[in-house]
C-alpha positions, 0 to 999 in steps of 0.5 A: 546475540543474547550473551551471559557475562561471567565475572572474574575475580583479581586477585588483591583487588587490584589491577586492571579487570581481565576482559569479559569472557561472553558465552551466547545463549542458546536457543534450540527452540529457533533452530526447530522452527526454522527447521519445521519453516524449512521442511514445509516450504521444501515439501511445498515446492517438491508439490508445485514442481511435480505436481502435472495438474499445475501444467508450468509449460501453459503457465510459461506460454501465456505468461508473457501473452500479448492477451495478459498482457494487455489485461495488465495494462488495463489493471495498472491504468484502473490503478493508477486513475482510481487512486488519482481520483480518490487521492485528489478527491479525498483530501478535498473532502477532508479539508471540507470536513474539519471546515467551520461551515456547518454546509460543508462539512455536513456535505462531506460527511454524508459523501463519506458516510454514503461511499464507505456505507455501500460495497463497491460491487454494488457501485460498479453496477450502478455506475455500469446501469446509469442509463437506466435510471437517467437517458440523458445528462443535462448541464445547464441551470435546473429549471432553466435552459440546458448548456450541453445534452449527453446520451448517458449510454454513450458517456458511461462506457463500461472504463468510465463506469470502472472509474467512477465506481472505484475512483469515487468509493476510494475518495471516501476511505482517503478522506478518513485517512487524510482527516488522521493525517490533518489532525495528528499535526499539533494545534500549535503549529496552525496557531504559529502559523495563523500568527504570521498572518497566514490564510487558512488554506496556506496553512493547510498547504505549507505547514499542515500537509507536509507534516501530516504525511507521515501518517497519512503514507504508510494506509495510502500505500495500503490502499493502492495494493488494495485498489490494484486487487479491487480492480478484479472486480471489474470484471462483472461489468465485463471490462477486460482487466487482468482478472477478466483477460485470463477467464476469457482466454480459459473460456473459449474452446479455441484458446490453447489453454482452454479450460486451464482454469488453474494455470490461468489463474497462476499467471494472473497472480504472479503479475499481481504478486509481481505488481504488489511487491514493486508497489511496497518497494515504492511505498517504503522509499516514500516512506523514509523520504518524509520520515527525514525530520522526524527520525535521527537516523533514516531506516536503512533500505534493504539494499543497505541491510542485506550488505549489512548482513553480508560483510558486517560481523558484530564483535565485541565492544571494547571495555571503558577504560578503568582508572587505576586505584586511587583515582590517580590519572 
């Protein structure tokens, strides 16, 4: 609270100072903007309720659906594969990139550029098209004899396809954000660390890592509320994602919401809002867990803060003590 001191006079000059008396600053411009925050909410929520288009009873009978829910399942399976994968696969990627061997990193670079160069719509197809191009995969010795033989049409379902296209996009953008990460530690510490007779990759794994996620945390967790939504794209390949459940249920003539677009849709994005707030929630546990170290005091959590703002009241501090004239103790 922004407060104005007003400075009292003693009279003679001496004797302890009388208290100073605060008087809080006032701020009418806060008050008309929460005012104006207010009335646009309440005329928005009087809209949504009373407005029958939204039809809240379709909304209610599928939201819980044995359909949806299912589709949600397969979102969070997509998630949490895609994001494996491109965690795993990124980091690797990242090392190889700051590697000396020119190889590698000229391998890991082209990899990035190729992957985060392309739209990942475009890689779903691709991935889902994959036998058009190759009828068969070969593992064997090229030019040589052939190990195992696979039907392409087979191997590349459209969950696989799913997988490769997101897992494999988001390993590009992990790798960037990783190499931040790797390079944010000083040098200093791969040097100490280089003197105790440690390799390279025991560095990389004991000093280097562990301090480089602090940074690398926070874009990851964005990455994983970004892959949650991603996986709507999905759909054009016609794998029965959340997105995908809820259009199909809105399609046919049978369903009892049929052609309840709106509704629909509303159900699919309170499970998504849902989803991504369980999400941010984890990511800022994560966070303080490894911001230990590096603050002096961890942020509170926001069970800790809302009990703050419930029972503490900020009085004011107490004066210093003042000395007597004289200096005497």
């Amino acid at each position: 609270m922004d407060t104005v001191p007003l400075a009292t006079e003693q009279p003679g000059g001496a004797g302890r100072p009388e208290a100073i008396k605060a008087i809080p600053v006032r701020h009418p411009g806060r008050w008309v903007a929460a005012l104006v925050v207010a009335v646009g909410l309440g005329g928005l929520g009087y809209s949504m309720a009373t407005t029958k288009s939204y039809r809240w009873d379709i909304v209610g009978d599928w939201f819980t659906s044995r359909r949806v829910l299912d589709g949600l399942v397969a979102t969070l399976e997509l998630t949490v594969i895609a994001m494996a994968i491109g965690v795993v696969l990124g980091t690797v990627l990242a090392v190889t990139r700051l590697s000396p061997n020119p190889l590698l990193g000229s391998a890991s670079w082209l990899y990035i550029w190729f992957f985060r160069g392309t739209p990942v719509l475009v890689q779903l197809w691709f991935w889902y098209f994959f036998d058009n191009l190759y009828r068969h995969v070969v593992i064997g010795i090229p030019g040589g004899p052939a190990f195992f033989t696979f039907d392409a049409n087979s191997i590349i379902t459209p969950f696989v396809a799913a997988i490769l296209g997101l897992g494999l996009n988001e390993a590009a953008y992990m790798a960037e954000i990783v190499r931040a990460g790797i390079l944010s530690v000083d040098a200093g510490q791969t040097e100490a660390a280089q003197a105790l007779g440690m390799t390279r990759m025991q560095t990389m794994r004991r000093i280097v890592l562990p301090q480089a996620m602090r940074v690398i945390i926070p874009p990851t967790g964005n990455e994983t509320i970004s892959m949650l939504k991603t996986t709507s794209l999905v759909s054009v390949i016609a794998y029965a994602e959340l997105l995908y459940t809820v259009q199909l249920v809105y399609s046919s003539p049978a369903s009892t919401a049929a052609f309840q677009q709106i509704p629909l849709l509303i159900v699919a994005s309170i499970w998504y809002l849902i989803v991504t707030s369980v999400l941010t929630v984890g990511q800022y546990y994560l966070e303080r867990h490894f911001a230990r170290g590096a603050a002096r005091e961890l942020p509170p959590t926001p069970l800790q803060r809302f009990r703050r703002m419930l029972f503490t009241f900020h009085a004011q501090p107490p004066l210093p003590p003042v000395a007597p004239p004289g200096g005497a103790p």
